[in-house]
N, C-alpha and C positions, 0 to 999 in steps of 0.2 A: 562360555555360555552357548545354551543351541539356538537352532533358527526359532523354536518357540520362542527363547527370551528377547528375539528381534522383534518379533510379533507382539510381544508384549511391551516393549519400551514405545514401539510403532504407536498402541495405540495408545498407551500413558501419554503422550507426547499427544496424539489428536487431543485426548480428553481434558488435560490440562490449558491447550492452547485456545479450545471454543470457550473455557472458563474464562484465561482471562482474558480473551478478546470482547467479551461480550459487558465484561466490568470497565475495561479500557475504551472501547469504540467511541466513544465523544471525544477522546481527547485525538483518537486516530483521524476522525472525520475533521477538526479544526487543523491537522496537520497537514494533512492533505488539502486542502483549502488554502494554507498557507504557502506551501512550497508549489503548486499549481500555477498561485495569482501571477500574471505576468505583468509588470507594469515596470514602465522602466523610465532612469535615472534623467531627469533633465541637465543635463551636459552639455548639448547641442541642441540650438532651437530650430537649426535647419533638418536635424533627425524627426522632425516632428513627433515626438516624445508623450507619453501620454504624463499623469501624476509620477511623482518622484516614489522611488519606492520607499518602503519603510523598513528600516532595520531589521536583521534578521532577529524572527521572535526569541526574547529572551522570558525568564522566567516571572519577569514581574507582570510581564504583559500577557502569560500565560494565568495567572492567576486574577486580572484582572474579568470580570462578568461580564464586562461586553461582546468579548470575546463570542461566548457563548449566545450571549442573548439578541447578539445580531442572527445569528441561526437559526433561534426559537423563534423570534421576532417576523420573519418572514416565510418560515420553512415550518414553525410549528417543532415539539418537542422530535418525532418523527427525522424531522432532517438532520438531529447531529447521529442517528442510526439507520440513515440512506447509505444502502447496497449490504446492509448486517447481513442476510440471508446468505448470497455468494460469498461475503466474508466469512462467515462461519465456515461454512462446506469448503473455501478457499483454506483458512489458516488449519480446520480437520487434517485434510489431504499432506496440507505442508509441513506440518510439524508429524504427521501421519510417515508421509517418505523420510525426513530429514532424518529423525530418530529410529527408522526400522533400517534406513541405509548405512546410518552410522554404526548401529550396533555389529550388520553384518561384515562392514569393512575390520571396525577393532575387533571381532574375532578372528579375523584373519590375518589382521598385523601381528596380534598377540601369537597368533599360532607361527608366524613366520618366524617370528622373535624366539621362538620357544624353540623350534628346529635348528634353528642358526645355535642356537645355545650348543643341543644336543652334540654339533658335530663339529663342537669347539670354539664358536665364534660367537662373542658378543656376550652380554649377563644374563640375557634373557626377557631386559626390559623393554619396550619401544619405544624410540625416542622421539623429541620432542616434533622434528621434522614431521617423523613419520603419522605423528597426532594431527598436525596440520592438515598433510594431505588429505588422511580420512577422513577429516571435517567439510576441506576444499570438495572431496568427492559427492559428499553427500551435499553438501549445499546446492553443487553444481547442477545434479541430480532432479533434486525439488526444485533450481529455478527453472528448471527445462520442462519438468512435467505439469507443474501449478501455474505458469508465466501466462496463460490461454486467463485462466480465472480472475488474477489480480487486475489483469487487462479492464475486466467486467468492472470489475469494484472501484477501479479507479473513475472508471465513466460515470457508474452509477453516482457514485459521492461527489464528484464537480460539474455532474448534469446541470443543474441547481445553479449555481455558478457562473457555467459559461452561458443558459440562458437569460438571467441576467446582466452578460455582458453585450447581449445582442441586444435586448432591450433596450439597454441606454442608448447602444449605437443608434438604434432605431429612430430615439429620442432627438438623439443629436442633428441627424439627416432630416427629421418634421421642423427642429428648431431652425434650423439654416433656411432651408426652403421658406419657413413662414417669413420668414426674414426678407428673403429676396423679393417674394410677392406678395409682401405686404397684404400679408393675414392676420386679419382680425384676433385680436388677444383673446376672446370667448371662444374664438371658435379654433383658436391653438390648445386653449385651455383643454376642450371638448375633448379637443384629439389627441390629448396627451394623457385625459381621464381612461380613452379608452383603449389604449394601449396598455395603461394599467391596470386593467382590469382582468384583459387576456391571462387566463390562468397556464402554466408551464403543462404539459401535456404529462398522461402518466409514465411511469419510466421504468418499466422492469427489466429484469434480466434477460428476456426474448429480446426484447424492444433494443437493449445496448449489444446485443449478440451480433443481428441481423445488422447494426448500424456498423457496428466493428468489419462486420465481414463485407455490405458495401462498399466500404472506402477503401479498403485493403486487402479483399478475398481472404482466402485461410491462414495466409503468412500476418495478414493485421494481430491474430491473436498472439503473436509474438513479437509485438513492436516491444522496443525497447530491452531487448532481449538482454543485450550485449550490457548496457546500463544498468539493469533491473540489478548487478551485485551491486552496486552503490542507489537503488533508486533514479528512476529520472520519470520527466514530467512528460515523456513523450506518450504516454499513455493513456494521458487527459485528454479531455476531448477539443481537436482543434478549432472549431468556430468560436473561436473566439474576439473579436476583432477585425476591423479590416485592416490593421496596421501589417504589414507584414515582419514585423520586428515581433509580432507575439504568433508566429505561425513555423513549424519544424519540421523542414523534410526528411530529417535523421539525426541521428547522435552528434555527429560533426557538425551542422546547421546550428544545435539546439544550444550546444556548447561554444559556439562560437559567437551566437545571437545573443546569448544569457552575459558572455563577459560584457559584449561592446555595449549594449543598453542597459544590463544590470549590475556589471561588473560583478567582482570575486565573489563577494559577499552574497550576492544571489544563488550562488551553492548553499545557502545555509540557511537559509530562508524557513522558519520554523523547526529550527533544532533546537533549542529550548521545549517546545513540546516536543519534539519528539524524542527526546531525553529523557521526561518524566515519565512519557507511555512507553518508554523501551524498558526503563527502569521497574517499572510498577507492574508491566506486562511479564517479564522474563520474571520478577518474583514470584508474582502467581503462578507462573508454568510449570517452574522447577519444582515450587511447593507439591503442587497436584501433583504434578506425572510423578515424585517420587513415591507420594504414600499410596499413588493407582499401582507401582511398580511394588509395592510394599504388599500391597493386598494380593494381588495377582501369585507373589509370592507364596504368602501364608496357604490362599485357598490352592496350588498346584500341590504343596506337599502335603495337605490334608488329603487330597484327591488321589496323590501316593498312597499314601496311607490306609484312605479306603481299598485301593485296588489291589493293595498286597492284604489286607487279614480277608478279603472275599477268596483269593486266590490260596489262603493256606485252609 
């Protein structure tokens, strides 16, 4: 194949991946939400422990509605497709490089393969290894150049989230104190109305950019770099808590934090969705990008076609 057909699987691959991101994204945004929450295991009562966690999500609780409708419920239809925009232009880009990088590497495995034949060695096939690599490359590839954007997406879609974990905190700090100074129950009442009232400020893509670059200058857009091939939750947004059992100054912290208060099982923590949205997602992608890879086809050798009977 030539570099055109790189360019062309490049963009079957954006154009399939915005399709099914955009049929999937609810189920992406409760995923994210799931494997984010940090709450951990009561084990020890002197850890000061928040709720025990909950099992990691399996498929009956993925299909149950409340799921969702604690999202609608608070967030409005709107919140289970908080950060879509960056997503989209995020998973373009990723499936954009993954697929224009992959193609460029297997024609040059294939070609290596093909040489090696010529001057004796080997069948001419490439082997399984060497399929890896080129995958490994190009994966490698698009986590390094897209890693800046899913940073966005990740904040955008647990913005929501961690500010209502500051709220309750907030909550909890009025309850105490009323309690100490024996404050009137109308007028806890008052101040509990009116904390609730406080609407979450708006949250766009500037808004998580500049907050990203804040806390961590231009390297913040590469937190979790090293994690992002397995996923990790360092990329959500950290106020969350004053415990310091839910707060991660890197990989090793995060992973070391995650076993002692959540143990193993908080690896896993919404893989039941994200099984079904990896499942249902990769269908649609494949589907699309091949019959875009199909058209692209058709229409290049018509366009042969035309350019050689104008030429004779």
């Amino acid at each position: 194949m030539s570099k055109s057909d790189a360019v062309a699987n490049g963009l079957a691959g954006a154009g399939g991946g915005i399709i099914a991101q955009i049929i999937t994204y609810p189920l992406q945004t409760i995923n994210t939400r799931q494997q984010t929450e940090r709450r951990a295991n009561k084990k020890k009562k002197n850890e000061g422990s928040l709720d025990s966690a909950p099992a990691p999500g399996t498929l009956l609780q993925i299909l149950q509605p409340i799921l969702f409708h604690q999202v609608i419920k608070t967030e409005g239809w709107g919140g289970l497709y908080s950060g879509l925009k960056p997503s989209l232009f995020g998973t373009a880009a990723s499936q954009g490089i993954y697929y224009y990088f992959y193609q460029v590497f297997k024609n040059r495995a294939e070609a290596i393969a093909a040489s090696r034949k010529a001057k004796g060695h080997g069948d001419g096939n490439v082997g399984m290894f060497s399929w890896l690599v080129v995958a490994a490359i190009a994966g490698s590839l698009n986590v390094l150049l897209t890693n800046p954007i899913w940073v966005l997406v990740t904040r955008m879609q647990t913005h929501t989230q961690a500010e209502r974990k500051i709220m309750e905190g907030k909550k909890e700090v009025l309850i105490r104190e009323a309690s100490e100074s024996g404050l009137q129950g109308s007028d806890l009442q008052d101040k509990l109305a009116e904390l609730d009232s406080i609407k979450p400020c708006p949250y766009g893509t500037l808004h998580a950019a500049c907050e990203v670059f804040n806390e961590a200058g231009i390297t913040g857009f590469w937190k979790g770099i090293f994690p992002t091939l397995i996923m990790s939750r360092l990329q959500a947004k950290q106020e969350i808590g004053g415990n310091s059992s839910l707060r991660y100054s890197g990989t090793l912290d995060a992973v070391t934090k995650m076993i002692r208060y959540e143990g193993v099982l908080g690896f896993y923590k919404g893989m039941g969705t994200k099984i079904v949205q990896s499942v249902f997602a990769a269908s649609v992608l494949f589907m699309v990008k091949e019959e875009l890879v199909k058209a692209y086809m058709v229409l290049a050798d018509k366009s042969k076609k035309v350019l050689l009977n104008l030429s004779k």
